[in-house]
TIRO-2110 file (N, C-alpha, C; in Angstrom, 1 decimal):
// TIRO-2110
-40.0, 263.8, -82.6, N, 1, A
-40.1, 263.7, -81.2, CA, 1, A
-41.2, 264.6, -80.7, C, 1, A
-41.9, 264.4, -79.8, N, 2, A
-43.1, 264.8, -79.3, CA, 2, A
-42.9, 265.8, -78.4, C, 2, A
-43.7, 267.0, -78.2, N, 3, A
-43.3, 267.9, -77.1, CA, 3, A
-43.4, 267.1, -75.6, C, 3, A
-44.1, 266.0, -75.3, N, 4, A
-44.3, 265.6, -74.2, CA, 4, A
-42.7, 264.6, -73.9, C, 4, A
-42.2, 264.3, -75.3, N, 5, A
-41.4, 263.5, -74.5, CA, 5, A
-40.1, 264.6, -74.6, C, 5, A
-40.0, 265.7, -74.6, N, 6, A
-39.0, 266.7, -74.5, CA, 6, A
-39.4, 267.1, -73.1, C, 6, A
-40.1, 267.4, -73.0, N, 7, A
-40.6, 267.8, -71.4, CA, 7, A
-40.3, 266.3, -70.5, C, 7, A
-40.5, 265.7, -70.6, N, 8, A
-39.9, 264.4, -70.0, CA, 8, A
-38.5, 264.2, -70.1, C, 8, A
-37.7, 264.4, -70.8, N, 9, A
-36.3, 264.5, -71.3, CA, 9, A
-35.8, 265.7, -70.3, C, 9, A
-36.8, 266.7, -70.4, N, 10, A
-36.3, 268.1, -69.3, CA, 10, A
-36.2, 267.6, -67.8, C, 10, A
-37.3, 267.3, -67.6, N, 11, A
-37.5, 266.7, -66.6, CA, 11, A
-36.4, 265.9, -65.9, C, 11, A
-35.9, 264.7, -66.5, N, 12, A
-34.8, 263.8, -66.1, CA, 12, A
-33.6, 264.5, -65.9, C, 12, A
-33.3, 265.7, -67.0, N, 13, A
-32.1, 266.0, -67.2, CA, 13, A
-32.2, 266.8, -65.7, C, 13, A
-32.8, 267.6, -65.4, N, 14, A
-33.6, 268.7, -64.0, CA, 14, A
-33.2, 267.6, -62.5, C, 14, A
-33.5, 266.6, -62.8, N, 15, A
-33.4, 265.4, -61.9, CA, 15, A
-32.1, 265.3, -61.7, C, 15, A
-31.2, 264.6, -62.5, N, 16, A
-29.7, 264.6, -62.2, CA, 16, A
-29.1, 265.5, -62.0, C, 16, A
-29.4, 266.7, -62.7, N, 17, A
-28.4, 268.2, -62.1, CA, 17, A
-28.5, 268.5, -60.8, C, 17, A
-29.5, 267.8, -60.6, N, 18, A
-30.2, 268.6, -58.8, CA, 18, A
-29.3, 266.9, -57.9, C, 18, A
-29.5, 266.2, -58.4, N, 19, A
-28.6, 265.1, -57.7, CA, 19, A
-27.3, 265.4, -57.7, C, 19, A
-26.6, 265.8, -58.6, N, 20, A
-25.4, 265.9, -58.8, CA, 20, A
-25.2, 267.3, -58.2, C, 20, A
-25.3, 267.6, -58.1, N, 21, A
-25.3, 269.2, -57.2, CA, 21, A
-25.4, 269.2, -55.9, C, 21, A
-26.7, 267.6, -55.3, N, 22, A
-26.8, 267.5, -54.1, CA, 22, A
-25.5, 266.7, -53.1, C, 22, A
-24.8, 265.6, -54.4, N, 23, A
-23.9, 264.9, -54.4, CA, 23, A
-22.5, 265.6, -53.9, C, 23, A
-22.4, 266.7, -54.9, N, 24, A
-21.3, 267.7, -54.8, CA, 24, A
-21.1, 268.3, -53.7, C, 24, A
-22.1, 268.8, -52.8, N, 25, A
-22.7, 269.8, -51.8, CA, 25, A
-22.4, 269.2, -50.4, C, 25, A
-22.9, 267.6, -50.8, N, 26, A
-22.2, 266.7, -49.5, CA, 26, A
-21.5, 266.6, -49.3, C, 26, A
-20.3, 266.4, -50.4, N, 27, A
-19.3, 265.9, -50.3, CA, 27, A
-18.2, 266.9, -49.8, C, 27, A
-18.9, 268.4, -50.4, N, 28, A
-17.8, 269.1, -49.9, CA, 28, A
-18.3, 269.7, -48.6, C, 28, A
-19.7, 269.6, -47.5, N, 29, A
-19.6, 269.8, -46.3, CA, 29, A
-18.8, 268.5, -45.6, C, 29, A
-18.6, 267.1, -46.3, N, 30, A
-18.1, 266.4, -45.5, CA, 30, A
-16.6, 266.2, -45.3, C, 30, A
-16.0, 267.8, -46.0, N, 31, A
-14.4, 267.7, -46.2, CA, 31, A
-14.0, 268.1, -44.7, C, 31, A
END
């Protein structure tokens, strides 16, 4: 595996944590 597609792999993973965190964040101001 190539360092560029590890950095891309970071990337994606960086992507959903921040979604899912954003997800989380909603859901619990909209309690």
């Amino acid at each position: 595996m190539s360092c560029r597609n590890n950095g891309y792999l970071a990337y994606e993973g960086l992507i959903w944590a921040c979604r899912k965190v954003y997800l989380l964040y909603k859901g619990f101001l909209s309690e």
